[in-house]
TORPA-4810 file (N, C-alpha, C, O; in nm, 3 decimals):
<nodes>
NODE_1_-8.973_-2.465_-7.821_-8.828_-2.466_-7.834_-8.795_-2.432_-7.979_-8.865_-2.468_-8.073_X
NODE_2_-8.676_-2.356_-7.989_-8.660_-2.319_-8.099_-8.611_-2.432_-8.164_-8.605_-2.536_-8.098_X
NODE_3_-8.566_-2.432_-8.304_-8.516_-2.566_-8.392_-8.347_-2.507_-8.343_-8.268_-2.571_-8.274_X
NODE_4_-8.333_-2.412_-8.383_-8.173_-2.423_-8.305_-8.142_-2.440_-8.192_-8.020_-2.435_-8.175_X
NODE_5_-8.231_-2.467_-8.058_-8.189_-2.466_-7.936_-8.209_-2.634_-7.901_-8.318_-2.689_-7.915_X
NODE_6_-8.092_-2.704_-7.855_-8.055_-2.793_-7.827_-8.192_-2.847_-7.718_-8.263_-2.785_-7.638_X
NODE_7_-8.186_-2.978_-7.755_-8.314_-3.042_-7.591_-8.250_-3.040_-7.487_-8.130_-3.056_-7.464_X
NODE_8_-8.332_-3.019_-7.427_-8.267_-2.981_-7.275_-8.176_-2.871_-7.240_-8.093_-2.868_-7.149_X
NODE_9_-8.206_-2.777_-7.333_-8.143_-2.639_-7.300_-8.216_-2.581_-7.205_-8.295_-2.659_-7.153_X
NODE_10_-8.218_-2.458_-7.158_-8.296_-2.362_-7.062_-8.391_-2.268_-7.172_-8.354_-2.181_-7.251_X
NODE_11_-8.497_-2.312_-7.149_-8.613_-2.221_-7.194_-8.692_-2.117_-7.165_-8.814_-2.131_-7.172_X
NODE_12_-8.623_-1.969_-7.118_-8.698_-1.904_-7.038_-8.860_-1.919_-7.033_-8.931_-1.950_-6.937_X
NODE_13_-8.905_-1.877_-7.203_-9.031_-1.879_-7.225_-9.119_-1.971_-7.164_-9.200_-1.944_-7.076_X
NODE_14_-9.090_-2.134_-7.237_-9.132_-2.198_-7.201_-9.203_-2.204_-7.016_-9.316_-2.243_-6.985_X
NODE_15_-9.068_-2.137_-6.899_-9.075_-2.194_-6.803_-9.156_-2.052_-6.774_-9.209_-2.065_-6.664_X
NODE_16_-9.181_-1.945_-6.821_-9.282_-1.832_-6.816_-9.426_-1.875_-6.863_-9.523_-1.825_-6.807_X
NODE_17_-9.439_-1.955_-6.950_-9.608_-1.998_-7.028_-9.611_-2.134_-6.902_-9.720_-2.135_-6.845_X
NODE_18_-9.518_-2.239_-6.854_-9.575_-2.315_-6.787_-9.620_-2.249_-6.598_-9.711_-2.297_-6.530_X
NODE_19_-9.516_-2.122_-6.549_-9.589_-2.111_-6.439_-9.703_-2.055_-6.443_-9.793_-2.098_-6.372_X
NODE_20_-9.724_-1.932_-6.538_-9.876_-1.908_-6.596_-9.968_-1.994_-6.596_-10.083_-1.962_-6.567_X
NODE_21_-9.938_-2.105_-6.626_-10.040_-2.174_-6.634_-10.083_-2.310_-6.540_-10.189_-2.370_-6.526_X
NODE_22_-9.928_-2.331_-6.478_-9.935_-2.398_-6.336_-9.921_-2.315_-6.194_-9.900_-2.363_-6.083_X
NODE_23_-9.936_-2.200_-6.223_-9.864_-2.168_-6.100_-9.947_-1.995_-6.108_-9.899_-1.886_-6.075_X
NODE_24_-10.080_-2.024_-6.164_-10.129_-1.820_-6.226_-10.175_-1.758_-6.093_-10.234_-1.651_-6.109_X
NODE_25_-10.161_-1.807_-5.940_-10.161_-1.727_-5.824_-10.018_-1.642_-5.820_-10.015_-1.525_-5.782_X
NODE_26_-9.913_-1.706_-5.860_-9.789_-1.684_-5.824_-9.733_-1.539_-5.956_-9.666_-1.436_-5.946_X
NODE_27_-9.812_-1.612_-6.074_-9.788_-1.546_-6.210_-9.850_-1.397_-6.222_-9.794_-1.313_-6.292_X
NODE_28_-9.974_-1.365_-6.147_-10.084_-1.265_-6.101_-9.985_-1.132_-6.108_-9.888_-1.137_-6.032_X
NODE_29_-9.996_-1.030_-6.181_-9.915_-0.890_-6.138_-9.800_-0.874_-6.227_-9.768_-0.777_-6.295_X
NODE_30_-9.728_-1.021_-6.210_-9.596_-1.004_-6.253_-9.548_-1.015_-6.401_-9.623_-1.073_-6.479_X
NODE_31_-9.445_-0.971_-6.441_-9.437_-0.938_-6.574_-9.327_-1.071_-6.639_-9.229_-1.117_-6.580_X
NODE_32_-9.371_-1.107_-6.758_-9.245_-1.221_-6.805_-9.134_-1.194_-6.751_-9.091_-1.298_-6.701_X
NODE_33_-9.048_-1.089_-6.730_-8.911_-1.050_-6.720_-8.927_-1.149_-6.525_-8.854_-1.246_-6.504_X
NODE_34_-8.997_-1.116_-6.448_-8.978_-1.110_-6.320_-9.025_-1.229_-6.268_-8.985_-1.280_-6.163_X
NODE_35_-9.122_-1.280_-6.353_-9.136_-1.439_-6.333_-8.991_-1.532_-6.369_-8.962_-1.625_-6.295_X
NODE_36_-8.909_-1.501_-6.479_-8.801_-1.528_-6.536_-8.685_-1.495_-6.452_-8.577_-1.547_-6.476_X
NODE_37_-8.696_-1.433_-6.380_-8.611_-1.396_-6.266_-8.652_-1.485_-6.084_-8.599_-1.505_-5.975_X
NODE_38_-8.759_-1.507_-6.144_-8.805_-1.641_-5.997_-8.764_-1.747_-6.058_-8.693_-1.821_-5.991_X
NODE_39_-8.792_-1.785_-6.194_-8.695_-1.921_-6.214_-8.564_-1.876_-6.195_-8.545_-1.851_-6.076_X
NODE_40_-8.461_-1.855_-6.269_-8.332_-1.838_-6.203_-8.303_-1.794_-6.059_-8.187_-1.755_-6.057_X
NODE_41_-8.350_-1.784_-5.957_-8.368_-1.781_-5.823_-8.392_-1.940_-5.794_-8.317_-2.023_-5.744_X
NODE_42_-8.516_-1.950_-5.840_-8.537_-2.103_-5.843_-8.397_-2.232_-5.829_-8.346_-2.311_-5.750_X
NODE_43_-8.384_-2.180_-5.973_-8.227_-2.262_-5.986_-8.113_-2.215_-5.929_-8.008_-2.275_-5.948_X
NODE_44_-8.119_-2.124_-5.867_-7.990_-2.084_-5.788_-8.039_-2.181_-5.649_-7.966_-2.240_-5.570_X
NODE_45_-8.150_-2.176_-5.651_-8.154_-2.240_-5.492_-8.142_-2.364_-5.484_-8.121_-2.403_-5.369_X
NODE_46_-8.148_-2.438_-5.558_-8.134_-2.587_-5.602_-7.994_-2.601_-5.604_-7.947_-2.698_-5.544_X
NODE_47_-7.921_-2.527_-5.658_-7.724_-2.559_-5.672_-7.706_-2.562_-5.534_-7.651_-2.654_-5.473_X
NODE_48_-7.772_-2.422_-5.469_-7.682_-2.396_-5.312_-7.776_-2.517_-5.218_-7.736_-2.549_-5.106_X
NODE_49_-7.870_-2.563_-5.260_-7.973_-2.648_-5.146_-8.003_-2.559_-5.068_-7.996_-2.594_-4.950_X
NODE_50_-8.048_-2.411_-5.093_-8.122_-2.323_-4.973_-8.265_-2.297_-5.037_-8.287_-2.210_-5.122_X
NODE_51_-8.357_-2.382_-4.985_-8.493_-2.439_-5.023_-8.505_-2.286_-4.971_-8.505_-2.228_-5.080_X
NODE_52_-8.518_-2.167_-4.856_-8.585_-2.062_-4.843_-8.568_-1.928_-4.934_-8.664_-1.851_-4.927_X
NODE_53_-8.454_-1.886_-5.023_-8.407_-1.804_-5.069_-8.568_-1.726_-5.188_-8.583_-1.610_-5.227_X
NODE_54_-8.655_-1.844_-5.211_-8.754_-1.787_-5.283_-8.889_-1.689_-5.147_-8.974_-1.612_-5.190_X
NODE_55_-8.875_-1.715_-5.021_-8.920_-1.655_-4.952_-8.915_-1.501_-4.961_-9.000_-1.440_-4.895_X
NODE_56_-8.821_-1.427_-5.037_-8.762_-1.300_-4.972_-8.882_-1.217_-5.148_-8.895_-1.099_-5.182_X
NODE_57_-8.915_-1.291_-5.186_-8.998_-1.247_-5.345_-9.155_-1.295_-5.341_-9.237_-1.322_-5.428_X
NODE_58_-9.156_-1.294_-5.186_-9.347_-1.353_-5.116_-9.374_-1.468_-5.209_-9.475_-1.477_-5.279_X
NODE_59_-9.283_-1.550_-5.205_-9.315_-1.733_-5.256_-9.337_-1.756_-5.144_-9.272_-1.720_-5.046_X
NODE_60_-9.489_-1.858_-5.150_-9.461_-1.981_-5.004_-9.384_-2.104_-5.036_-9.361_-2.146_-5.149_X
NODE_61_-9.332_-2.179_-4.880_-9.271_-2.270_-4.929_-9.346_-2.386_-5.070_-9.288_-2.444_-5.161_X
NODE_62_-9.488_-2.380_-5.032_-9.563_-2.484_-5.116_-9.544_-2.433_-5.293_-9.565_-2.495_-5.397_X
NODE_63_-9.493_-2.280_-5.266_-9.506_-2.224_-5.430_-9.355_-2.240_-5.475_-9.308_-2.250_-5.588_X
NODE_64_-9.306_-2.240_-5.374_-9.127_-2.257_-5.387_-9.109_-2.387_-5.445_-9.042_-2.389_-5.548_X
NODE_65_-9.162_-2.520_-5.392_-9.149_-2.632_-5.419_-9.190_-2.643_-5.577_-9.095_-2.683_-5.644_X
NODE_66_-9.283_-2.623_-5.635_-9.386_-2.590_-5.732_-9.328_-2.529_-5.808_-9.354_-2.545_-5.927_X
NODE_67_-9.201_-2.414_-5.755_-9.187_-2.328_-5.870_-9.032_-2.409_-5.926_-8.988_-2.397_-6.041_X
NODE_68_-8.974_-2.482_-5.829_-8.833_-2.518_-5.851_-8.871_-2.692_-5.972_-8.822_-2.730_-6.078_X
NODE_69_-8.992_-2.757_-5.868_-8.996_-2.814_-6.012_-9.014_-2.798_-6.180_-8.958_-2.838_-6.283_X
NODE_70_-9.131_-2.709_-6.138_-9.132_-2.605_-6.283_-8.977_-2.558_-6.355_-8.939_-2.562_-6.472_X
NODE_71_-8.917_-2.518_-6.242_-8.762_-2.444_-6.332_-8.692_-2.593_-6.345_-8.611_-2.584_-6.437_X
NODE_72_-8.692_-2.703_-6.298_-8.580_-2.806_-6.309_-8.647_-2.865_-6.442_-8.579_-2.939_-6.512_X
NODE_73_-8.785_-2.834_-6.481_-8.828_-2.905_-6.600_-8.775_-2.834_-6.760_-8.741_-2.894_-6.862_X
NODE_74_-8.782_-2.691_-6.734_-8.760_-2.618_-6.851_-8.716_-2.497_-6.852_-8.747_-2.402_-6.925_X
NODE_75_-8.594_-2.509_-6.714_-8.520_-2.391_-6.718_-8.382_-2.413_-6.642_-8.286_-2.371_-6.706_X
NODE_76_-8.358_-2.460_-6.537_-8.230_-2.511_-6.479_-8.151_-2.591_-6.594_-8.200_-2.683_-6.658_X
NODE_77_-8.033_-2.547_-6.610_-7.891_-2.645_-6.699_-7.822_-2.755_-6.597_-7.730_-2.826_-6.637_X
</nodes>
């Protein structure tokens, strides 16, 4: 985290180095930008409560679950 970015702000990076490294089946291929784009999917699906919306980007539900905790830790506001 940067020194100017408030705690508990949204950390793209951060939530890019932790699925890498929790999640490197899911991380495999894909580029920072597009992993960073499954967290904010992530957190979109958490506002609306539509647990399937990460299906349509070949997440399983077990990586969906996995990936939304990951984004609620260091990327959802």
């Amino acid at each position: 985290m940067s020194p100017s970015q408030p705690a508990g702000a949204a950390d793209p990076d951060r939530f890019v180095a932790a699925v890498r490294r929790e999640l490197p089946e899911l991380a495999l291929d894909r580029r920072d930008e597009e992993i960073a784009d499954l967290g904010s999917e992530a957190c979109a699906s958490m506002r609306a409560k539509d647990q399937d919306t990460l299906s349509a980007y070949g997440v399983t539900p077990s990586q969906a679950q996995q990936l939304r905790t990951v984004a609620r830790a260091d990327l959802c506001p």
